[in-house]
N, CA and C atoms as an extended XYZ file, in Angstrom:
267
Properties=species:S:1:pos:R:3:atomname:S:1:resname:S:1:resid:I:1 pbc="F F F"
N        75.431     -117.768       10.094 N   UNK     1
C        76.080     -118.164        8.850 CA  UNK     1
C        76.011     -119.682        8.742 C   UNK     1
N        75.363     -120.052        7.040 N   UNK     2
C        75.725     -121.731        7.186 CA  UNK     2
C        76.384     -122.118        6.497 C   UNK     2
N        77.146     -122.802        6.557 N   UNK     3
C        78.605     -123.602        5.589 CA  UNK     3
C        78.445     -124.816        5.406 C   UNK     3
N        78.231     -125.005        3.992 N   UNK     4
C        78.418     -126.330        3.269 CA  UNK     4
C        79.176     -126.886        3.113 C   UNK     4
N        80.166     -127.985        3.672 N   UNK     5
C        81.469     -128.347        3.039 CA  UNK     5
C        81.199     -129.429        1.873 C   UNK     5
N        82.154     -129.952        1.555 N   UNK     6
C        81.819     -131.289        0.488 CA  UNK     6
C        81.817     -132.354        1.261 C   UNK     6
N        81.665     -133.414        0.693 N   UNK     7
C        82.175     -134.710        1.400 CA  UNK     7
C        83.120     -135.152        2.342 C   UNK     7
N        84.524     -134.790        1.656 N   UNK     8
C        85.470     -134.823        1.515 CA  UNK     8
C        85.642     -133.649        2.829 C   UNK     8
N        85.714     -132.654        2.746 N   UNK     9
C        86.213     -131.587        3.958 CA  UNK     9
C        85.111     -132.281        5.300 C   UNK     9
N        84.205     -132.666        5.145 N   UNK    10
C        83.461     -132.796        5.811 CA  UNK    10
C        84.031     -133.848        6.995 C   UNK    10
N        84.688     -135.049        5.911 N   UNK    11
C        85.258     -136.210        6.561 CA  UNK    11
C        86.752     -135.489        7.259 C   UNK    11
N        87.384     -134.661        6.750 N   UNK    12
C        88.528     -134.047        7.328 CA  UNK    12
C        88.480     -133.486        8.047 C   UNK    12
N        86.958     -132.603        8.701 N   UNK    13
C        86.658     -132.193        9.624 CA  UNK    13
C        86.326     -132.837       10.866 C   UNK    13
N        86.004     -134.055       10.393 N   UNK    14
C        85.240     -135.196       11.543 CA  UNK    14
C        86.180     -135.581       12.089 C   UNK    14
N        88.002     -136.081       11.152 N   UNK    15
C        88.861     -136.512       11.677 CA  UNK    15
C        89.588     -135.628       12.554 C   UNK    15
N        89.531     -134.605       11.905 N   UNK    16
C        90.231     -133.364       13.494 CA  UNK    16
C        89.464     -133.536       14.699 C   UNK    16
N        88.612     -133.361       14.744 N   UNK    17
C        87.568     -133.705       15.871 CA  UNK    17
C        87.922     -135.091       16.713 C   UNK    17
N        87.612     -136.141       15.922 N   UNK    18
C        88.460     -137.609       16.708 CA  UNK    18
C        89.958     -137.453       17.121 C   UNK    18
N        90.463     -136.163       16.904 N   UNK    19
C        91.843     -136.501       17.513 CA  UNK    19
C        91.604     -135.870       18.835 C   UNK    19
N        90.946     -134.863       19.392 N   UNK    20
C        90.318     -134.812       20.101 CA  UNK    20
C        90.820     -133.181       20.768 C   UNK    20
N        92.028     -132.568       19.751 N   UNK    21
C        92.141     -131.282       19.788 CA  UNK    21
C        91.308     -130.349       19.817 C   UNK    21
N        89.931     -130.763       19.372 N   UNK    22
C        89.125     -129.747       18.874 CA  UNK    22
C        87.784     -130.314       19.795 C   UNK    22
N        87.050     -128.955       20.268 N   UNK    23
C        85.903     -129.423       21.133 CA  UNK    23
C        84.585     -129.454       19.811 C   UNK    23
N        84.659     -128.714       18.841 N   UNK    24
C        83.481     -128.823       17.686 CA  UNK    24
C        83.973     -128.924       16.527 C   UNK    24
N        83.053     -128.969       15.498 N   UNK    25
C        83.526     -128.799       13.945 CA  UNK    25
C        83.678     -127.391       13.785 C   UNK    25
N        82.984     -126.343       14.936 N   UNK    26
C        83.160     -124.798       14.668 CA  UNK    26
C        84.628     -124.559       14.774 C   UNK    26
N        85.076     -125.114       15.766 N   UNK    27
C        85.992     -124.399       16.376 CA  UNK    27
C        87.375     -124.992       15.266 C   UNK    27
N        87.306     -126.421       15.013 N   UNK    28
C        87.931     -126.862       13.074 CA  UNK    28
C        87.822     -125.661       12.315 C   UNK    28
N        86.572     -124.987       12.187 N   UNK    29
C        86.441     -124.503       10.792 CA  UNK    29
C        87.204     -123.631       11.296 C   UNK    29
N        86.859     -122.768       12.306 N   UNK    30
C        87.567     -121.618       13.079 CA  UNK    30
C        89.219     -121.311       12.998 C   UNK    30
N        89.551     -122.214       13.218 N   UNK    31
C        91.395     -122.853       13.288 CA  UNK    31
C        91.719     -122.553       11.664 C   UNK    31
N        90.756     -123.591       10.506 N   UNK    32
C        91.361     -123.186        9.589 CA  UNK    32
C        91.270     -122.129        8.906 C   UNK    32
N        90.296     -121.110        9.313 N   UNK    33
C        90.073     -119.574        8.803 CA  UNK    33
C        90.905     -119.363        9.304 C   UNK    33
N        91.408     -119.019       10.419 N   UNK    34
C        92.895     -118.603       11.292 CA  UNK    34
C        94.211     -118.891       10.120 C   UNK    34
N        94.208     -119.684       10.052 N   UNK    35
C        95.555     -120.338        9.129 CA  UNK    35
C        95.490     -119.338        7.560 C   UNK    35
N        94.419     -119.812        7.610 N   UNK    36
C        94.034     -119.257        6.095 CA  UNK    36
C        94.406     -117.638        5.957 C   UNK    36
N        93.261     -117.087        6.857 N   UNK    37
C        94.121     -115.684        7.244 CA  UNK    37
C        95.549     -115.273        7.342 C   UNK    37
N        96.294     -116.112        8.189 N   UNK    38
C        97.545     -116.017        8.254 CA  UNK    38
C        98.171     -116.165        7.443 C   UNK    38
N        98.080     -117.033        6.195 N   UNK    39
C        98.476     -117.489        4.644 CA  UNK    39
C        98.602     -116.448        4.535 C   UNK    39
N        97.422     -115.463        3.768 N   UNK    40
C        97.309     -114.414        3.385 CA  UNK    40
C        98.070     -113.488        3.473 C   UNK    40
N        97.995     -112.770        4.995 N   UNK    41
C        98.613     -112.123        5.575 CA  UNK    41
C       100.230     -112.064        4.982 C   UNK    41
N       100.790     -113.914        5.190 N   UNK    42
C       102.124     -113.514        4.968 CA  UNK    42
C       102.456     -113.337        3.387 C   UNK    42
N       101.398     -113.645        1.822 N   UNK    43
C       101.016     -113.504        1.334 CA  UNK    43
C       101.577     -112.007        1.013 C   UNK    43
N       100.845     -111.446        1.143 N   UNK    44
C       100.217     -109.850        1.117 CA  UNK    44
C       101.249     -108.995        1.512 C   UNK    44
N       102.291     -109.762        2.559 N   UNK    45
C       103.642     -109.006        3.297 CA  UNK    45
C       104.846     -109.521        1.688 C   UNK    45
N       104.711     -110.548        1.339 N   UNK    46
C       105.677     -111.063        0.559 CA  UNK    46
C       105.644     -110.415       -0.522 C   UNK    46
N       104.329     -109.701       -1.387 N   UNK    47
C       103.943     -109.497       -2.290 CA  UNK    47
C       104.556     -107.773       -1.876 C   UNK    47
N       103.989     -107.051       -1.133 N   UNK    48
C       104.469     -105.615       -0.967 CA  UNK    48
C       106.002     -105.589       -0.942 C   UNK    48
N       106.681     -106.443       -0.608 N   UNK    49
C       108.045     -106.570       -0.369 CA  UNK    49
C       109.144     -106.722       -1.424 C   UNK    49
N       108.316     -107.621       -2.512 N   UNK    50
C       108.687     -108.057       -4.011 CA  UNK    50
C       108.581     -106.503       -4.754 C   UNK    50
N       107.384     -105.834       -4.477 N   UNK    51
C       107.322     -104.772       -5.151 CA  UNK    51
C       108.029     -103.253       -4.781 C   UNK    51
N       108.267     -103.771       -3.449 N   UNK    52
C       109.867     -102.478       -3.068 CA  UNK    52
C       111.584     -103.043       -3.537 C   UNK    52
N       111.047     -104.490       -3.413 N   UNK    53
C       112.697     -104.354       -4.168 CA  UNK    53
C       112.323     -104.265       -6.014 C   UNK    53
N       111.582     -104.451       -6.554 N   UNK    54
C       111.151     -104.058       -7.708 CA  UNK    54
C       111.338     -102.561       -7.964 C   UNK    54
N       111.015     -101.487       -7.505 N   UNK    55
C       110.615     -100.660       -7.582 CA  UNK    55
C       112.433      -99.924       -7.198 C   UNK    55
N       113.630     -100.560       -6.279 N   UNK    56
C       114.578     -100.208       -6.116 CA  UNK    56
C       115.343     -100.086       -7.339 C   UNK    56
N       114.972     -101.823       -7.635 N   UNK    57
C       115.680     -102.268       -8.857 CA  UNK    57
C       115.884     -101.164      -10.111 C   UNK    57
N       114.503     -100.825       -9.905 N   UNK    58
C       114.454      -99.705      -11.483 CA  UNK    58
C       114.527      -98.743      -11.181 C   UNK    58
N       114.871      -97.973       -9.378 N   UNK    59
C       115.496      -97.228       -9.699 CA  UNK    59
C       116.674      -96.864       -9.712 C   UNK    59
N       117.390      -97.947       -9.564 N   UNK    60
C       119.229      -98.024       -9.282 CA  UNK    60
C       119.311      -98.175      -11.368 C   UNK    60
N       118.391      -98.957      -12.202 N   UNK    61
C       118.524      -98.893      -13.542 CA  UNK    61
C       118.472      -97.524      -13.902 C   UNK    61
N       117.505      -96.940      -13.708 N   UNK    62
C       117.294      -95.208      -14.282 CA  UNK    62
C       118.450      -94.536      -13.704 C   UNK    62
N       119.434      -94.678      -12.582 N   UNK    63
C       119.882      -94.331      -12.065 CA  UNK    63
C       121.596      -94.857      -12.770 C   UNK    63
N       121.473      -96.017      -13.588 N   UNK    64
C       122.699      -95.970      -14.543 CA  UNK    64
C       123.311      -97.317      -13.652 C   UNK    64
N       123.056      -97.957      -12.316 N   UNK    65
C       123.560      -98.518      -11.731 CA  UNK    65
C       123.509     -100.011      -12.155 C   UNK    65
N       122.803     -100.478      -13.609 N   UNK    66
C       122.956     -102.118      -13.343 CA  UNK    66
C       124.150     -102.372      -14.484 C   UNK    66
N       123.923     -103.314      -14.708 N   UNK    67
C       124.801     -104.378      -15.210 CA  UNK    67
C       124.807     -104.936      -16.037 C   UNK    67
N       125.515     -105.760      -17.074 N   UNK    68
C       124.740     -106.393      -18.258 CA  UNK    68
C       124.749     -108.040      -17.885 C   UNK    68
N       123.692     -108.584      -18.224 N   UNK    69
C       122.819     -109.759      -17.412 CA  UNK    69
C       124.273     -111.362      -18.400 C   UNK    69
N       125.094     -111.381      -18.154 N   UNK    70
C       125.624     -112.662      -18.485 CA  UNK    70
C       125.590     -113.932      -17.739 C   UNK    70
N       126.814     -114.517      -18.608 N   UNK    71
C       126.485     -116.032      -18.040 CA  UNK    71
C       127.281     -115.966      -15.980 C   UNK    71
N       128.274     -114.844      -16.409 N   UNK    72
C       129.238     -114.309      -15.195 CA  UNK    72
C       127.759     -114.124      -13.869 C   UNK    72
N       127.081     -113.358      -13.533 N   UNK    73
C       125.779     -112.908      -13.643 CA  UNK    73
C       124.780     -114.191      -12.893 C   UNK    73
N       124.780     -115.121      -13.607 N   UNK    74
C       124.430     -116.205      -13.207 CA  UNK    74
C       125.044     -117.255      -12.458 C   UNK    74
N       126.040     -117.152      -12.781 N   UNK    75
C       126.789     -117.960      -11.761 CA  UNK    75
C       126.873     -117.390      -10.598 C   UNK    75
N       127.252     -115.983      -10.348 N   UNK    76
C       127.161     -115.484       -9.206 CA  UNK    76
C       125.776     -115.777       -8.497 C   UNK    76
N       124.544     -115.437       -9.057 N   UNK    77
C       123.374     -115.697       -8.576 CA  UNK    77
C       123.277     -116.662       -8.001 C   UNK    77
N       123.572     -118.397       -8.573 N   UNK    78
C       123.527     -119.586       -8.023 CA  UNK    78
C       124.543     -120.069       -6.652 C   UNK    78
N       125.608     -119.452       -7.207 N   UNK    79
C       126.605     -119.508       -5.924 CA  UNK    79
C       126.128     -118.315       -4.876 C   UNK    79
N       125.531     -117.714       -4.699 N   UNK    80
C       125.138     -116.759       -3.604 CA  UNK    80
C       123.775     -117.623       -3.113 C   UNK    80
N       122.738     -117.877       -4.284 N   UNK    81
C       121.530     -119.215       -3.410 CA  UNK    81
C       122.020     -120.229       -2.733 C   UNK    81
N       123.351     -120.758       -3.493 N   UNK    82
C       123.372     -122.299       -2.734 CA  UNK    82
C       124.571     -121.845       -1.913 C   UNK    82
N       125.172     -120.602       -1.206 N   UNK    83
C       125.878     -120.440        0.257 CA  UNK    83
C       124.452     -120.230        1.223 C   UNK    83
N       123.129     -119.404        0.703 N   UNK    84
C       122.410     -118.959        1.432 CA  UNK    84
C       121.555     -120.515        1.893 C   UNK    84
N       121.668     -121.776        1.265 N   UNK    85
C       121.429     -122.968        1.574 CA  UNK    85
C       121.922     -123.722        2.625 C   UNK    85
N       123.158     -123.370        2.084 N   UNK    86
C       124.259     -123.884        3.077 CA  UNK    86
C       124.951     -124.896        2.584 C   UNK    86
N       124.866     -124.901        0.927 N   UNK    87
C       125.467     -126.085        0.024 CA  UNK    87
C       126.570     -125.177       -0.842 C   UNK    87
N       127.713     -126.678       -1.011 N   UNK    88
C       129.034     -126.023       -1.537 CA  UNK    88
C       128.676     -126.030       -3.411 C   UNK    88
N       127.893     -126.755       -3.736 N   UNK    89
C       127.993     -126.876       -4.798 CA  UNK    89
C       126.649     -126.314       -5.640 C   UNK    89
């Protein structure tokens, strides 16, 4: 396989290399397919996860269980993000 980078990746590749972590530019490119993969991965976990609580959501709605969306509603929402922060306000 041959890989073209640009300029630019090229020089970002050279500088990983001078730090001296890395024995080639393969083993650079290698590292950042790794990462990249792993992006994905958690990606792909976040996305299936969005779509089971999605999929709860509507059915606790069909099920008669929600609520009507006010300003009450929202405030609760923000005060439940900013305890899960760890901020009072």
């Amino acid at each position: 396989m041959e890989i073209t980078l640009t300029p630019a990746l090229e020089k970002w590749v050279r500088e990983r290399l001078a730090t001296g972590l890395y024995a080639s530019e393969s083993e650079v490119v290698r590292e950042a397919l790794r990462l990249m993969q792993c992006q994905q991965e958690q990606w792909e976990r976040r996305r299936d996860e969005l779509r089971r609580e999605l999929s709860e959501g509507l059915e606790q709605l069909e099920r008669g269980e929600g609520q009507p969306f006010d300003a009450s509603v929202v405030d609760a929402v923000k005060k439940a993000g900013r305890a899960k922060l760890g901020r009072d306000t």
